[in-house]
C-alpha positions as a printed NumPy array, in Angstrom:
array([[ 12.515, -31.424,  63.286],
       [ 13.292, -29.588,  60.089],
       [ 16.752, -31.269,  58.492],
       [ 18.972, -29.338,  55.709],
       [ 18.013, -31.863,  53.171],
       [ 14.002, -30.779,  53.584],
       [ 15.135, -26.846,  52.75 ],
       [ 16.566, -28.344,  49.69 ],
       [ 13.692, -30.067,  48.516],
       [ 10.965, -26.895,  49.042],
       [ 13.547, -25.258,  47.02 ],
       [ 13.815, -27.241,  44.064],
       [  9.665, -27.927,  43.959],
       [  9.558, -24.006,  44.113],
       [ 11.673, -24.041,  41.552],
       [ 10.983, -26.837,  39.055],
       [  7.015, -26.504,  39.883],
       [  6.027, -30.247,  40.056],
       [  6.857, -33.251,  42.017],
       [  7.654, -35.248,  39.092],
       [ 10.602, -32.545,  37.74 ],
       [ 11.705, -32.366,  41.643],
       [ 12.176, -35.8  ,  41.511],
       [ 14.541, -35.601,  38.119],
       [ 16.601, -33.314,  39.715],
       [ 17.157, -35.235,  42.983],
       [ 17.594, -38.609,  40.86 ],
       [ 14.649, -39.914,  43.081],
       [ 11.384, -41.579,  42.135],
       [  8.213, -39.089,  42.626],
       [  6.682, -41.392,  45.354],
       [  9.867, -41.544,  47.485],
       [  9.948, -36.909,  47.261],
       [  5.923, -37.474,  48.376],
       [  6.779, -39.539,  50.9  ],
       [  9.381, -37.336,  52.086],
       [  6.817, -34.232,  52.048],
       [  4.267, -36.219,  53.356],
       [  6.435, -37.354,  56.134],
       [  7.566, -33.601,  57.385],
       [  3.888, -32.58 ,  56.609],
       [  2.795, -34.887,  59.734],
       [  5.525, -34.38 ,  61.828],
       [  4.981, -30.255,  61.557],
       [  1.187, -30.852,  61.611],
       [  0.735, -28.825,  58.323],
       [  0.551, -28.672,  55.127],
       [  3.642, -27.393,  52.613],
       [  1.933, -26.921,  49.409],
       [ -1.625, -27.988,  47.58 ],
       [ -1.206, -31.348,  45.476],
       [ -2.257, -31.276,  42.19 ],
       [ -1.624, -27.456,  41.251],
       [  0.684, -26.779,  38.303],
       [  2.747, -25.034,  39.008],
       [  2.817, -26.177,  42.597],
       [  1.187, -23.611,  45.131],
       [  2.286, -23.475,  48.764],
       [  0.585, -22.729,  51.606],
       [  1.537, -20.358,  54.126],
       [  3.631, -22.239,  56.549],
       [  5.343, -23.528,  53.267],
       [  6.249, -20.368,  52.034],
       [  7.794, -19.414,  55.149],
       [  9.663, -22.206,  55.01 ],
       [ 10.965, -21.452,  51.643],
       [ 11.975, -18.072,  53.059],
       [ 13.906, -19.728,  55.368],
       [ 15.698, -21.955,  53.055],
       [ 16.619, -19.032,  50.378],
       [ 18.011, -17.445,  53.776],
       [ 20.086, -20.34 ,  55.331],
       [ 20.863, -22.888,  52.319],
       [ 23.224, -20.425,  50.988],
       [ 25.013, -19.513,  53.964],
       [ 25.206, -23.233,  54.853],
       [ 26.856, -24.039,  51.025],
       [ 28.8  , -20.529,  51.977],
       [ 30.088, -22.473,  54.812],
       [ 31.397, -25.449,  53.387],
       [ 33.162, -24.003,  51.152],
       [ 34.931, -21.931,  53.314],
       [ 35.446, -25.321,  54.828],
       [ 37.498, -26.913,  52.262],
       [ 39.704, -24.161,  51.481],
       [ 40.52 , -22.412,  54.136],
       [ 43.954, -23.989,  55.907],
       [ 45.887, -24.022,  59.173],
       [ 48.339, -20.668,  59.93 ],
       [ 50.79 , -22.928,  61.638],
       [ 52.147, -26.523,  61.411],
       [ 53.425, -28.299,  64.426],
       [ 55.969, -30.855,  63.163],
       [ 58.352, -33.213,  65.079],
       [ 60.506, -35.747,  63.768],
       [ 61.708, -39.406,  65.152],
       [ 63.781, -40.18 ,  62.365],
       [ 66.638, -37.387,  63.639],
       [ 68.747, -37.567,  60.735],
       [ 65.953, -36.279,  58.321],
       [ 66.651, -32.624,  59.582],
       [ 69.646, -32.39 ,  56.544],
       [ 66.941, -32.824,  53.985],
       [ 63.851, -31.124,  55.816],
       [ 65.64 , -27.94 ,  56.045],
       [ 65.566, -27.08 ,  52.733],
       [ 62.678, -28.652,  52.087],
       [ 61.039, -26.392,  54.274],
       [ 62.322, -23.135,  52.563],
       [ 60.86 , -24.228,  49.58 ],
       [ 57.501, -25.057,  51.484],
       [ 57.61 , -21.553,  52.724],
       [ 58.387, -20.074,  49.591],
       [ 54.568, -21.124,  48.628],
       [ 52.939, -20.779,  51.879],
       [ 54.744, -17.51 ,  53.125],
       [ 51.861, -17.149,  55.808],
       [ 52.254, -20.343,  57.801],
       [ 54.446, -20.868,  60.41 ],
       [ 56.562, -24.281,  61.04 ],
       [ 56.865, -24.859,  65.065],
       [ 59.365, -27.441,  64.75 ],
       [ 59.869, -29.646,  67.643],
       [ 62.91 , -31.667,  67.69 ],
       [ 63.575, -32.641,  71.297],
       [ 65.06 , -36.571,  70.498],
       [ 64.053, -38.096,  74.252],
       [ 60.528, -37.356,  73.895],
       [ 58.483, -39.991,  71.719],
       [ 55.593, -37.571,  69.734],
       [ 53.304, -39.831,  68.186],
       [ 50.955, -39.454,  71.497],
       [ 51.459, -35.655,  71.29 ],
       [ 50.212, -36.158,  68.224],
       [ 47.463, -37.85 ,  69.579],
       [ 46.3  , -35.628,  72.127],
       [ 46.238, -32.577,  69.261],
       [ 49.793, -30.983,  70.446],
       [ 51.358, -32.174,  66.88 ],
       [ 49.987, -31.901,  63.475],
       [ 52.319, -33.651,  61.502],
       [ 54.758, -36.488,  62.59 ],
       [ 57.873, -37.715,  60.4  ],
       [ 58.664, -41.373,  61.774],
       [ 59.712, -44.766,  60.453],
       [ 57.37 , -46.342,  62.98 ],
       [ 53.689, -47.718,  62.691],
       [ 52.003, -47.397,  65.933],
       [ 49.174, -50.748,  66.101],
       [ 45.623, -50.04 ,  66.941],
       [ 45.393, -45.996,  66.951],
       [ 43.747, -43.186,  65.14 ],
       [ 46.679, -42.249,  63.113],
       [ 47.198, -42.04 ,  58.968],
       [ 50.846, -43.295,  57.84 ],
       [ 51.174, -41.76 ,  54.649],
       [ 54.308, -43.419,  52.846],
       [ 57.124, -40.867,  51.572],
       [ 60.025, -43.198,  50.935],
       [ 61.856, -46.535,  52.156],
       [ 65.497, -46.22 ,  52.888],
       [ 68.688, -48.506,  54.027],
       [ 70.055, -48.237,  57.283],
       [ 73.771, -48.616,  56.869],
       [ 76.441, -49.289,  59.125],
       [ 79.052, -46.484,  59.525],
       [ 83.044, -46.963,  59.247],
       [ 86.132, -45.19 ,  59.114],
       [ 87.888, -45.99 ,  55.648],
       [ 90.96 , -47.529,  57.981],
       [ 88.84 , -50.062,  59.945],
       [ 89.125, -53.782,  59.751],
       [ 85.683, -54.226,  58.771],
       [ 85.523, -51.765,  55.692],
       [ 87.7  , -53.817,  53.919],
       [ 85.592, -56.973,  54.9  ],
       [ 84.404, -58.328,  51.871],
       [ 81.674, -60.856,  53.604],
       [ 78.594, -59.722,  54.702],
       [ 78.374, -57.582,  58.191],
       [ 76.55 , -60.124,  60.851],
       [ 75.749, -59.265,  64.123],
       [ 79.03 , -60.929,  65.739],
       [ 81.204, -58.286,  64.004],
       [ 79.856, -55.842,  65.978],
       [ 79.935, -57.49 ,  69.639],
       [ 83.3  , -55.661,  70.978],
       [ 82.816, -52.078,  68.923],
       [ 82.133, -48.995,  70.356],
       [ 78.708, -47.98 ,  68.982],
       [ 77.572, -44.544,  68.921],
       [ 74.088, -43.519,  68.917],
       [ 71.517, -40.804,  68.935],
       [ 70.705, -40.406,  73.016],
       [ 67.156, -42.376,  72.31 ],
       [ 65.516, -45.59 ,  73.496],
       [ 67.038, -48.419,  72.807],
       [ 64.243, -49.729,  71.319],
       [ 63.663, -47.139,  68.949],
       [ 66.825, -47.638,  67.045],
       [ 66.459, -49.99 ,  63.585],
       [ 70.477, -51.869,  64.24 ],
       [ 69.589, -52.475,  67.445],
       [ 65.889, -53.518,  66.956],
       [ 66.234, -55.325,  63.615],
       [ 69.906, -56.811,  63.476],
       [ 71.895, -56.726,  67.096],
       [ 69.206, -57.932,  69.513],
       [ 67.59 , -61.013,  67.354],
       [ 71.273, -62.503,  67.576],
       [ 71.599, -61.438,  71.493],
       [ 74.424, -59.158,  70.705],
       [ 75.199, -55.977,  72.595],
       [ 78.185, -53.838,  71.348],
       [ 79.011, -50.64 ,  73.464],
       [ 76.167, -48.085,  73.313],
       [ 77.706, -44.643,  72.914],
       [ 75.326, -41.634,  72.998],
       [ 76.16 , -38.776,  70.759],
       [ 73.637, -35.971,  70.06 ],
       [ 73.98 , -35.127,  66.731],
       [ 75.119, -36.329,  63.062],
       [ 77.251, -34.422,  62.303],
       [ 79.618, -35.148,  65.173],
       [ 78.313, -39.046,  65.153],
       [ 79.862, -38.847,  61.22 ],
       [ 83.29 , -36.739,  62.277],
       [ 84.017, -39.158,  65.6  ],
       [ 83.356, -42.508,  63.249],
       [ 85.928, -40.547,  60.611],
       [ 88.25 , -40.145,  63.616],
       [ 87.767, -44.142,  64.502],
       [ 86.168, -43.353,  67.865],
       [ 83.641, -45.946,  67.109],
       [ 81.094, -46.892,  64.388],
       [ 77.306, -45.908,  64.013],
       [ 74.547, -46.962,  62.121],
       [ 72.662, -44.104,  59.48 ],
       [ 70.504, -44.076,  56.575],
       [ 72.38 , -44.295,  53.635],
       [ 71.512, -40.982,  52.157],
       [ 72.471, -38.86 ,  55.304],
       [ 76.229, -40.126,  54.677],
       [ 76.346, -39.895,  50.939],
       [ 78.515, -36.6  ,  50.586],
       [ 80.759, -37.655,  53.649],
       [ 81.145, -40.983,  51.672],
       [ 81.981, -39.384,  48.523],
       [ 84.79 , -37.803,  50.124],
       [ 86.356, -41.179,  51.272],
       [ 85.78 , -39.524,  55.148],
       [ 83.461, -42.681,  56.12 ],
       [ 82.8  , -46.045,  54.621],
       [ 79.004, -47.51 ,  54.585],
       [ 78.418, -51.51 ,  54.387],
       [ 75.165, -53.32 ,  54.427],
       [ 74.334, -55.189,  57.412],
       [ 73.31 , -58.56 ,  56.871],
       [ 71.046, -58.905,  53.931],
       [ 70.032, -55.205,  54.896],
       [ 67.778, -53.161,  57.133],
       [ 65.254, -51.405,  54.624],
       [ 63.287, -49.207,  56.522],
       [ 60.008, -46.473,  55.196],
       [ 59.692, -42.953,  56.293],
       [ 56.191, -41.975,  57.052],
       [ 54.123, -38.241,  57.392],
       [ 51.733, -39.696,  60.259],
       [ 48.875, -37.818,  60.511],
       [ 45.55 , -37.762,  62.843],
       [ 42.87 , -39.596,  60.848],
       [ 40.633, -37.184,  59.552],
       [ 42.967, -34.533,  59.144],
       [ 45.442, -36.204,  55.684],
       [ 43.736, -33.862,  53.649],
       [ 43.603, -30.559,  55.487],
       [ 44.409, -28.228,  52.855],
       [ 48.11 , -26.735,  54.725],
       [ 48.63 , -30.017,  55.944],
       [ 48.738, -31.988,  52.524],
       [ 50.565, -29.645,  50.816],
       [ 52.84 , -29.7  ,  53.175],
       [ 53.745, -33.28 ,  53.011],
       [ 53.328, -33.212,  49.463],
       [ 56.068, -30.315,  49.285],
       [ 58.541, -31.87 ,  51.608],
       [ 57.945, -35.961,  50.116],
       [ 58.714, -34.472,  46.32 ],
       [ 61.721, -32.672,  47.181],
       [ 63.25 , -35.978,  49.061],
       [ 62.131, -37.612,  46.016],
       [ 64.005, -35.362,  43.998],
       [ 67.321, -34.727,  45.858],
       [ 67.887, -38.052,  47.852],
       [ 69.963, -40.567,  46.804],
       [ 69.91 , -44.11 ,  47.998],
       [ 66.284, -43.682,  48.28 ],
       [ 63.326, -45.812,  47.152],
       [ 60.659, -43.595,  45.509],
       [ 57.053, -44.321,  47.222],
       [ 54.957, -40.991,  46.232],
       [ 51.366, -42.254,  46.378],
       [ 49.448, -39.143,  44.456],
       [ 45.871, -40.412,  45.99 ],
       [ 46.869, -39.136,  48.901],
       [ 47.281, -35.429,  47.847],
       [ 43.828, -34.985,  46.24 ],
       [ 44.314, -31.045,  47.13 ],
       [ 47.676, -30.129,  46.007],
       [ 47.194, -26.622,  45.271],
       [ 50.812, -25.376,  44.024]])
């Protein structure tokens, strides 16, 4: 029937007076705003306004319609506005790359230093894989080093990082001055978070091209994973930044494996939603402070993906 874009037009031929000023201000020729009028005109079965008066002069039914459009076009623009600025209250995040909790956590203060008024429902459960809660609208906001194919999800790039292999200072292979192959590890103990196998980058990207399997270990957290390597219970795989204090204090030793595993942490996002007002801030926040603080980090911070960074 009547569309937005018709309330518009009355308006601005009320207010300009002619069709050929209308069509100046909607950067439109004057036959294409007749056409338009004429168009509506036939489908209401009456007329809007008498051609050929100066300053235009509506009929009726037109100025009805004009009463209608000084009643609902600003409500409408009222609307959208609220639209773009208003935000979510709470975040749901999870996280597949477990390690990143040492850096999130203060990340997250700082977040919440700015944004006092919404929540962070963190889920960190590491069996469960989130990217389809995300999916299905039970996530907001997934950290993860993995790109899903084919699905309605945004990867926006934070950083890339080096998965390292994990050593006690004493063992044989931290004073190995030849490259870590896949071989080396065949008869070590190697302790992991408790997730599919699949999921993890040594296992995915260096151990199971070459057919080796080692001794899976599971071990729920990292900072006993970095204490039982120190204590030569076995050896794990981390990215080098998580490690970079314990290594500083000669507790652990990190080594590349093969030509190294470079890996990029993500902010995955439901398409549609990247620049959601909470949301992008959010991952802005969180991305600049790794940025800042992380070490052994490449630095990936895209800013046309944070059009509405509003610190």
């Amino acid at each position: 029937m009547i569309e937005i874009k018709h309330l518009r037009t009355l308006q601005i031929l009320k207010n300009s007076g002619s069709l050929s000023s209308a069509a100046i201000q909607l950067h439109q020729t004057q036959s294409a705003i007749s056409h338009q009028c004429n168009k509506l005109e036939k489908r209401l079965g009456f007329k809007l306004f008498i051609r050929k008066t100066n300053p235009l002069k509506f009929t009726i039914q037109g100025k009805i319609l004009l009463k209608l459009s000084k009643e609902i076009l600003p409500k409408i623009d009222k609307a959208i506005k609220n639209c773009k600025y208003t935000h979510q209250t709470v975040i749901k995040l999870a996280i597949e790359c477990h390690s990143c909790i040492h850096w999130l956590t203060p990340a997250l203060k700082i977040f919440r230093k700015n944004w006092p008024k919404v929540g962070i429902d963190f889920h960190s459960d590491m069996i469960f894989s989130p990217q389809p809660s995300l999916r299905q609208g039970k996530l907001d906001i997934v950290l993860t080093s993995e790109v899903l194919p084919k699905n309605d999800l945004i990867y926006i790039p934070m950083f890339d990082f080096e998965v390292r292999l994990i050593l006690s200072p004493s063992h044989p292979l931290a004073q190995q001055e030849k490259k870590i192959v896949p071989e080396d590890l065949a008869s070590e103990i190697l302790m992991t978070y408790p997730v599919e196998r699949h999921r993890l980058d040594v296992w995915k990207f260096f151990l199971q091209p070459a057919g080796i399997v080692p001794i899976f270990k599971n071990v729920n957290n990292t900072s006993l994973l970095i204490q039982m390597v120190s204590a030569k219970m076995g050896i794990t795989a981390l990215p080098h930044w998580v490690v970079d204090s314990f290594e500083r204090q000669n507790l652990i030793v990190t080594k590349k494996l093969g030509d190294g595993i470079w890996k990029r942490l993500y902010a995955a996002v439901r398409n549609g939603e990247q620049e959601e007002l909470t949301i992008q801030n959010f991952i802005f926040s969180i991305c600049s402070h790794a940025n800042t603080h992380l070490k052994f980090i490449r630095h990936i911070l895209q800013p046309k993906f944070f059009k509405n960074f509003k610190y």
